[in-house]
N, C-alpha and C positions, 0 to 999 in steps of 0.2 A: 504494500500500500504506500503511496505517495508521502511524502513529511509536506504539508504546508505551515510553512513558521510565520506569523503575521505579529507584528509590530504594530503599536497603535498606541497614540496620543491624544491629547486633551481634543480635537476635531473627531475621533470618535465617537464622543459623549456626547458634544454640542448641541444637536439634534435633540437629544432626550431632555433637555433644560438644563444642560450644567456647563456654567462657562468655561471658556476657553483658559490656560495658565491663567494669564494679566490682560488687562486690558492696555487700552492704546497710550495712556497716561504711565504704563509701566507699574501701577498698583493691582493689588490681586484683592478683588471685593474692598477696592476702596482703602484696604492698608497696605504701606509700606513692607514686600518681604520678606528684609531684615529682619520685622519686627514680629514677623508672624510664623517663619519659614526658616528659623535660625537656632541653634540651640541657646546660641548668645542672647536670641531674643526671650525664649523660654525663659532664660535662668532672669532675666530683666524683667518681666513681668508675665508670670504664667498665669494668673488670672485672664489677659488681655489670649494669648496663644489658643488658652483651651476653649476660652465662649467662643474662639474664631473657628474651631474645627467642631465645636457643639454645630455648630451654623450650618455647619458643611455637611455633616452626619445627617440633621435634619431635614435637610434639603433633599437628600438621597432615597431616603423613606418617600418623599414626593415625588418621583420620577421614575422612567420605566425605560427598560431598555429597545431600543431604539431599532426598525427594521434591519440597519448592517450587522447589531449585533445577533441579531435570530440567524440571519442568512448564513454569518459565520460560524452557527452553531450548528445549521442543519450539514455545513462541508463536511462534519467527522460521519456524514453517513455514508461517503465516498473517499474520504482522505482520511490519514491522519493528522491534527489542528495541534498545532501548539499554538496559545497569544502569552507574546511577551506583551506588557503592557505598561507604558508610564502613569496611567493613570489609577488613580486608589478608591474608585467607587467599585462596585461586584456587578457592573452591569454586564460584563462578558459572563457570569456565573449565573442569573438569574436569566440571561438567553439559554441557559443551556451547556456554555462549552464547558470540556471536561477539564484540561487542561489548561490552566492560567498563571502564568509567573510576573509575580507584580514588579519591578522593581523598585517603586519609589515607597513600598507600604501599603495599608489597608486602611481607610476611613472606620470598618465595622473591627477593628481591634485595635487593640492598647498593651501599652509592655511597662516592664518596669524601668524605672530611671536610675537605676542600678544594676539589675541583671537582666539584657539585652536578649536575653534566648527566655524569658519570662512572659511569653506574649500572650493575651487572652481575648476571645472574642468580647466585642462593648456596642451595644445599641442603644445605650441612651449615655445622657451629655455625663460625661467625665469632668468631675471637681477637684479643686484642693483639696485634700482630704480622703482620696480615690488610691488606696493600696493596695501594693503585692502584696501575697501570703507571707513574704519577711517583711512588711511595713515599711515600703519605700515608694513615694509618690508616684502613681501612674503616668505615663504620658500620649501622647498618640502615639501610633505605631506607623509613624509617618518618617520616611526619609531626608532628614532636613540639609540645604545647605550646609556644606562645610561638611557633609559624614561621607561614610563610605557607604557606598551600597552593595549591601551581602550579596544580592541577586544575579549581579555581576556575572559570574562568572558558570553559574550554570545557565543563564540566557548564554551565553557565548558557548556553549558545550550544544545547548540546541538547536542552533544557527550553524554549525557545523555539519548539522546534519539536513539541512534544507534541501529540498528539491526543489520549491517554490518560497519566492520569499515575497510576503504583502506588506506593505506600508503604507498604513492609514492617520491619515489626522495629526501630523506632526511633519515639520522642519528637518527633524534628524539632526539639528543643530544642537543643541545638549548635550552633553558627556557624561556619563561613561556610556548613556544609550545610543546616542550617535551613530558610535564605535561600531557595534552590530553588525552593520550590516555589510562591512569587511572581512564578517568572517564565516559567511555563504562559499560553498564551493563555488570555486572560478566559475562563470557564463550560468550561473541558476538562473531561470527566467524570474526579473524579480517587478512589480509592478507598487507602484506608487500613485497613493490614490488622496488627491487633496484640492479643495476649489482655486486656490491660487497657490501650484509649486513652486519651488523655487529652482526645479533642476526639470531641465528637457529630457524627452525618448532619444535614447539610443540604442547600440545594439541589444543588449539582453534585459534593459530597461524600458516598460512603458509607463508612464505616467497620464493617468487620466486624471482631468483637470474637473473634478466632482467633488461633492459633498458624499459624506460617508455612504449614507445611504443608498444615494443613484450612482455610485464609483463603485461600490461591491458587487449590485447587480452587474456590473460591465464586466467586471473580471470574472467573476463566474461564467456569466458568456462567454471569456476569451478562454479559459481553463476547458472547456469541456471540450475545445478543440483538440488538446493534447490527447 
């Protein structure tokens, strides 16, 4: 069976009501984030950090995943689907797919701010006062500037093994996710699917110039050629 490995960023989600990173001012929902997105900013006022992802949680409870992500969930009826994915809502998981590698973290869990492999599912707003089982304040289980991101490296372990590679809703400008898509074998047909790209079709690259939704339908079109 075929590997389809698909990559997808904050233009994935779009669609279903959840903004994009930042907007055009360079603020993410209106705050600076340093101050929202940093651990520097955590430790400076974690009050302000956690009502910011309370926000975002509940936001997530109000949306539904969006027709690219069903389409992508119905491929493993014919492929096999990996999504690497930079974005932290479970909308790829409530379409359906099986297989999901977050990188950046999970909006529905929370870990300890002490021991890092302590991570628990969380559906409602996380407070001051919110402990691990050794009594050490929770945080999100979100991947902030300035950290490392664990996921790294076995996304780059199943990107090696591509036959097809999709890229949905995202720049590819980012690091360490960027990276990625360097490490497809040589000529994988890889297709790039976003309403304004920033990179043209060439040989073993097509870029279809859509929104998630009507850019998925296409490539499924062009896949059943193979």
């Amino acid at each position: 069976m075929k590997h389809i490995v698909v990559l997808t960023g904050a233009g994935m989600s779009a669609e279903s009501g959840i903004k994009t990173f930042r907007d055009a001012n360079g603020l993410w929902e209106g705050h600076d984030v340093m101050e929202v997105a940093t651990p520097q900013g955590f430790a400076a006022n974690p009050e302000l950090v956690l009502d910011f992802y309370n926000q975002r949680r509940r936001q997530l409870f109000e949306v539904e995943p969006n027709q690219a992500h069903k389409d992508l969930a119905e491929l493993e009826n014919d492929y096999k689907v990996t999504i690497v994915t930079q974005n932290v809502d479970d909308l790829h998981e409530r379409a359906g797919s099986k297989n999901v590698v977050h990188l950046h973290g999970e909006l529905l869990k929370v870990r300890s701010t002490i021991y890092p492999n302590d991570i628990q599912t969380w559906k409602t707003d996380l407070v001051l006062g919110d402990v691990c089982n050794k009594g050490h304040q929770l945080r999100p289980h979100i991947v902030w500037f300035g950290e490392d991101v664990p996921m790294i490296e076995k996304a780059v372990e199943i990107c090696e093994t591509a036959d097809f590679l999709i890229i949905i809703g995202t720049s590819m400008n980012v690091y360490p996710a960027a990276g990625l898509m360097h490490y497809v074998p040589e000529k994988t047909p890889t297709y790039f699917i976003d309403p304004k790209p920033n990179i043209a079709s060439k040989e073993n690259l097509t870029v279809i110039s859509e929104t998630a939704t009507v850019g998925v339908k296409k490539m499924i079109e062009i896949l059943s050629a193979f």
